[in-house]
C-alpha positions in Angstrom: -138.7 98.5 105.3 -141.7 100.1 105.5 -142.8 101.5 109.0 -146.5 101.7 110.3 -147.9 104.9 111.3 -150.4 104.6 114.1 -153.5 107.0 115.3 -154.4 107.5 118.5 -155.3 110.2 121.3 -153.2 112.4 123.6 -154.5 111.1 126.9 -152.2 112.0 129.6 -149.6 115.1 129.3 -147.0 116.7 131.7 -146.2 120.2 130.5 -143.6 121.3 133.2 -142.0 117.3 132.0 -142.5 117.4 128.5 -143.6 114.1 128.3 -147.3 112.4 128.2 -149.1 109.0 126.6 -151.3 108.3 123.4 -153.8 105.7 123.2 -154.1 104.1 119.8 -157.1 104.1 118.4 -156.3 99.9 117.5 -156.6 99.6 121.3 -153.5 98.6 123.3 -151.1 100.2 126.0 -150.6 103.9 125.9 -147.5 104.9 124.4 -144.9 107.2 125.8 -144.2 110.3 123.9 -141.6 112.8 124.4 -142.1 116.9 123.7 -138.9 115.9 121.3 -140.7 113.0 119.2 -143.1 116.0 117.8 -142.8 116.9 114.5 -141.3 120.6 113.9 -144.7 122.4 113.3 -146.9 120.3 115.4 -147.0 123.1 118.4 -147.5 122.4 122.1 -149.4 119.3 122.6 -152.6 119.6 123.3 -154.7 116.7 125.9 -157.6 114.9 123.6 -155.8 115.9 120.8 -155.6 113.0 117.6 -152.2 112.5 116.2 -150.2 110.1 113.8 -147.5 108.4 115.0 -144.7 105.8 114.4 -143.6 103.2 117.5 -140.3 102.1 118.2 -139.0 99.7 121.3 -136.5 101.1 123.4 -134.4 99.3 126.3 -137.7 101.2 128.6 -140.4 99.9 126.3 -142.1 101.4 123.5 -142.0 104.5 122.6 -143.9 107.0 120.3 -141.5 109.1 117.3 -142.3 111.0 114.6 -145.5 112.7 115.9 -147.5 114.9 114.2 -151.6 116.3 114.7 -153.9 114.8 112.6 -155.3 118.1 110.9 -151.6 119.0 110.4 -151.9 117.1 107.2 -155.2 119.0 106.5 -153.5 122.6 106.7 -152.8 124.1 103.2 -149.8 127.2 102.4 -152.9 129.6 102.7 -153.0 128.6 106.6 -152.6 132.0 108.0 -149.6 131.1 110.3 -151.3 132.9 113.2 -154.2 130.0 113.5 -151.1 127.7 113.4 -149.9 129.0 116.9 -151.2 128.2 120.3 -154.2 129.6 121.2 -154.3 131.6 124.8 -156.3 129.3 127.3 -159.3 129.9 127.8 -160.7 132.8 130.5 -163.0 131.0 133.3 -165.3 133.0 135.5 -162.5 133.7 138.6 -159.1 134.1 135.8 -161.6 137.1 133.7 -162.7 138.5 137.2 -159.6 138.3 139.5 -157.6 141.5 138.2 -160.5 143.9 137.4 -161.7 143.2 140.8 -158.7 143.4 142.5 -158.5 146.9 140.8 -162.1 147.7 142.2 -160.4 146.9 145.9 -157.4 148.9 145.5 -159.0 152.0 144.0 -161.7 151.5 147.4 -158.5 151.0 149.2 -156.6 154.3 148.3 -159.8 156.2 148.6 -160.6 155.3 152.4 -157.1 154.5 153.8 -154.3 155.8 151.7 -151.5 153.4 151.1 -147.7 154.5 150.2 -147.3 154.7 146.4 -144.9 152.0 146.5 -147.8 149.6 147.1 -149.1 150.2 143.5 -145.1 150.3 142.5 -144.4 147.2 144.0 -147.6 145.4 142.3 -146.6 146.4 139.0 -143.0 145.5 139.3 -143.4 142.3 140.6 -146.4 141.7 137.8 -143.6 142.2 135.4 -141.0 140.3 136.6 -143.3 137.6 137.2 -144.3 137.7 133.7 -140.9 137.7 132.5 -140.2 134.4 134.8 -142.9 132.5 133.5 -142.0 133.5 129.8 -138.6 132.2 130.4 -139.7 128.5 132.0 -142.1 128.7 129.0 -139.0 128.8 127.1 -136.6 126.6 129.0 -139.7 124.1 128.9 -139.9 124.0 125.2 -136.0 123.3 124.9 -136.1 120.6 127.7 -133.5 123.6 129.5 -133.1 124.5 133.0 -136.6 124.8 134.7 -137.9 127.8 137.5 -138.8 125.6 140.3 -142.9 125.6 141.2 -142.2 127.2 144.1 -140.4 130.1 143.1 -143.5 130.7 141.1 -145.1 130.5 143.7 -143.3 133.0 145.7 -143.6 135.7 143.2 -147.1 135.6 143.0 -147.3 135.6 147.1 -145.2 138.6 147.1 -147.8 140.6 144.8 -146.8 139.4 141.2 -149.7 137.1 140.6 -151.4 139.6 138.4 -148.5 139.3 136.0 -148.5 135.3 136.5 -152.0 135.6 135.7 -151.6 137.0 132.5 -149.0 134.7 131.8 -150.7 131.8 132.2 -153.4 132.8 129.7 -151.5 134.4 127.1 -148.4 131.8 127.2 -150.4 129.2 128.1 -148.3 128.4 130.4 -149.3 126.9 133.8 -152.7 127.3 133.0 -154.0 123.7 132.9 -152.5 121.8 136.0 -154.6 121.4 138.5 -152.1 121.1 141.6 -150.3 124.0 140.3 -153.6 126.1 140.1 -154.8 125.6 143.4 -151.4 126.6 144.8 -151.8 129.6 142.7 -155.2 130.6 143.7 -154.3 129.8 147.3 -151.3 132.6 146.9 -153.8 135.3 145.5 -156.1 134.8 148.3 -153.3 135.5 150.7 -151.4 137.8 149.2 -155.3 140.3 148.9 -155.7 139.9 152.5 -151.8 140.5 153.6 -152.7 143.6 151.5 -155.6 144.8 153.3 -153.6 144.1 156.1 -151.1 145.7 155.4 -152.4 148.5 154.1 -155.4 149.3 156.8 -154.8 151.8 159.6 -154.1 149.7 162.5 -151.6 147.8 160.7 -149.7 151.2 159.7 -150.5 152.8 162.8 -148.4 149.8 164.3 -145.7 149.8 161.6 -145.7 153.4 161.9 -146.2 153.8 158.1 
């Protein structure tokens, strides 16, 4: 029996849940889709994206299967398979800024006031262990695995790793598009620059006898 294939738009998506909803373009409810009703090629789904699609009823309602992008049936063999993965998101004004500027304050920092080595150490450890983290909920999020929980995230990046959850966010793309999540984020980085200038300015050390 033949089965009718639908078109619509990704309207609604949950990264850290790996599920979202597609509006037909015939009009209707949205649809429910699951990260595993992609097709194996289709890459991370992407919000405003078009894609085909097949519906089935479940004992929860209808469902989406058998998703794939609509220019996936456009791309040749000679696709280079690089344009075929996930871009990095994109770099706004504060994400391109935030680390170069930080570096500006730190350099200003060791000039006038000196802080221990392990400052810088414990900036570039944390960085990478952050990075690591986030690379392995990227991961775990893809295989519908056991997830880092937001806060831990969260953590890190208060304790000094947000550079490397930074950089994760933009070149995983990971993180990088939820809005709750951001603002948590930013809030972190805030803190954790002025626990640092805190930290790090001579009354403070004068008191922790640093």
């Amino acid at each position: 029996m033949a089965t009718n294939r639908f078109t619509g738009t990704l309207t609604t998506w949950q990264d850290d849940r790996g599920f979202g909803f597609l509006q037909a373009d015939q009009g209707g409810e949205p649809v429910f889709v699951h990260i595993k009703a992609f097709l194996p090629g289709s890459g991370r789904p992407q919000l405003n994206q078009a894609y085909t699609f097949e519906v089935e009823t479940g004992a929860k309602g209808k469902r989406a299967r058998n998703v794939a992008p609509v220019r996936a049936a456009r791309v040749t063999q000679a696709t280079s398979p690089s344009r075929q993965r996930p871009a990095a998101a994109p770099w706004g004004t504060a994400t391109l800024l935030a680390i170069p500027l930080f570096l500006v304050l730190y350099a200003a920092v060791a000039v006038l006031w000196h802080p221990p080595l392990w400052v810088a150490g414990a900036y570039l450890g944390l960085s990478l262990l952050t990075f690591v983290v986030y690379a392995v909920d990227k991961s775990a999020a893809q295989a519908q695995g056991w997830r880092t929980a937001e806060s831990t995230l969260h953590l890190l990046a208060l304790a000094g790793g947000w550079p490397g959850a930074l950089l994760a966010q933009q070149w995983l793309r990971h993180k990088s598009s939820k809005r709750e999540f951001r603002a948590v984020f930013w809030a972190t980085v805030w803190l954790n620059v002025l626990g640092f200038l805190l930290l790090c300015s001579p009354w403070a050390r004068r008191f922790l006898n640093l």
